[in-house]
C-alpha positions in Angstrom: -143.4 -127.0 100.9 -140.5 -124.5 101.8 -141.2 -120.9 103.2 -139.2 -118.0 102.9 -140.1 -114.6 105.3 -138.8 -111.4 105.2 -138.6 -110.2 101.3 -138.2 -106.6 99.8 -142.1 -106.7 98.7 -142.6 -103.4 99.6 -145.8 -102.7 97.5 -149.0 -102.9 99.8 -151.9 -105.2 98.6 -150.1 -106.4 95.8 -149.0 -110.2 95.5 -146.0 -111.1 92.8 -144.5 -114.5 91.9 -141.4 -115.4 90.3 -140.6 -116.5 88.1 -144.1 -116.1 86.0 -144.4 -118.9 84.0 -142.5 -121.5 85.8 -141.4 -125.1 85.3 -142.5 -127.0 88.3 -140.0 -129.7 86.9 -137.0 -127.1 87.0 -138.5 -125.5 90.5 -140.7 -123.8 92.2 -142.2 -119.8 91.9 -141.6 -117.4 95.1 -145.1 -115.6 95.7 -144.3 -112.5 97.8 -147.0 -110.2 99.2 -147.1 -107.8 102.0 -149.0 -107.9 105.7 -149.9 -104.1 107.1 -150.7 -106.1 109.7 -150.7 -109.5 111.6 -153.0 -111.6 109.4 -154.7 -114.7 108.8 -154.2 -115.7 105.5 -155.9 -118.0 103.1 -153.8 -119.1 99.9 -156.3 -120.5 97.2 -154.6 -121.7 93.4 -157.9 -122.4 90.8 -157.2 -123.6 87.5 -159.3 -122.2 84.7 -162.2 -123.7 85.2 -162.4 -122.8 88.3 -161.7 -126.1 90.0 -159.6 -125.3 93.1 -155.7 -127.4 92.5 -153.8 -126.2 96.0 -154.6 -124.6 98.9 -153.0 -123.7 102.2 -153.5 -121.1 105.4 -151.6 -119.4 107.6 -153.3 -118.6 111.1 -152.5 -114.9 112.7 -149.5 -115.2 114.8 -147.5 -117.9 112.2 -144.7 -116.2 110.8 -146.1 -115.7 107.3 -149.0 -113.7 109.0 -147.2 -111.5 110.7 -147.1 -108.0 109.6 -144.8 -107.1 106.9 -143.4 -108.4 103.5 -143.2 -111.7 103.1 -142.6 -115.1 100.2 -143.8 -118.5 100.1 -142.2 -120.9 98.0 -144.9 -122.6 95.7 -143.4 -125.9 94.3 -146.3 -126.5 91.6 -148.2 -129.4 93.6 -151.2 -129.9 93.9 -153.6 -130.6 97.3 -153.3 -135.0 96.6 -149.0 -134.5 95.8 -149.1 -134.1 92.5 -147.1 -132.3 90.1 -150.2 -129.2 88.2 -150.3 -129.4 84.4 -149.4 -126.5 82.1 -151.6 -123.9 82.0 -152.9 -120.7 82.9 -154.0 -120.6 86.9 -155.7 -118.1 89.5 -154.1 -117.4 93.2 -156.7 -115.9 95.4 -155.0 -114.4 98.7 -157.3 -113.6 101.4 -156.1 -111.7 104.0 -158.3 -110.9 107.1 -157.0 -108.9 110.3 -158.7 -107.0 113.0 -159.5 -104.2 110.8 -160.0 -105.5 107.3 -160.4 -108.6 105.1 -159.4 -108.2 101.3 -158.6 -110.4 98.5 -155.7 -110.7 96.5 -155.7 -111.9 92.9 -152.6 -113.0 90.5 -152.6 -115.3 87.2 -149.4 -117.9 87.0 -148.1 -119.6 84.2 -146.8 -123.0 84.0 -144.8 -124.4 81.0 -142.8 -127.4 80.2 
């Protein structure tokens, strides 16, 4: 998993990924979102169903929980390594800091 900080998401308690659908054969999507403040944040990929595929948190104080915009580079694995099937999917951002907890929601497409 690569990480990339310090994006021009500038809209507050939205979350964006591109490109939307991707080919996890051809690379990965950039999810960007935006801290107001240093965060703890919980990164939670369902499929349809409901069954949860990936799922990864930052801790308040790592750099992608530090206040401000930020991207994470989402290669299309799964939690066991392996590559997710086409399909329609549901990433659940939680975000919890001294002042608030909130979740974030976005649907991503994968094709072939």
């Amino acid at each position: 998993m690569e990480y990339i900080s310090a994006t021009s998401t500038a809209d507050k308690k939205t979350v964006k990924n591109t490109p939307n659908p991707f080919n996890p054969d051809k690379g990965g999507t950039k999810i960007g979102y935006y801290l107001e403040a240093d965060s703890k944040v919980t990164f939670k990929l369902y499929n349809m169903f409901g069954g949860l595929v990936w799922s990864k948190q930052v801790n308040k104080g790592e750099e992608l929980g530090l206040k401000g915009p930020h991207e994470l580079l989402y290669e299309g694995q799964t939690d066991g390594g392996f590559k997710i099937g086409v399909g329609l999917y549901v990433l659940k951002i939680t975000v919890e800091n001294d002042s608030e907890k909130y979740v974030l929601e976005r649907k991503i497409a994968v094709k072939k």
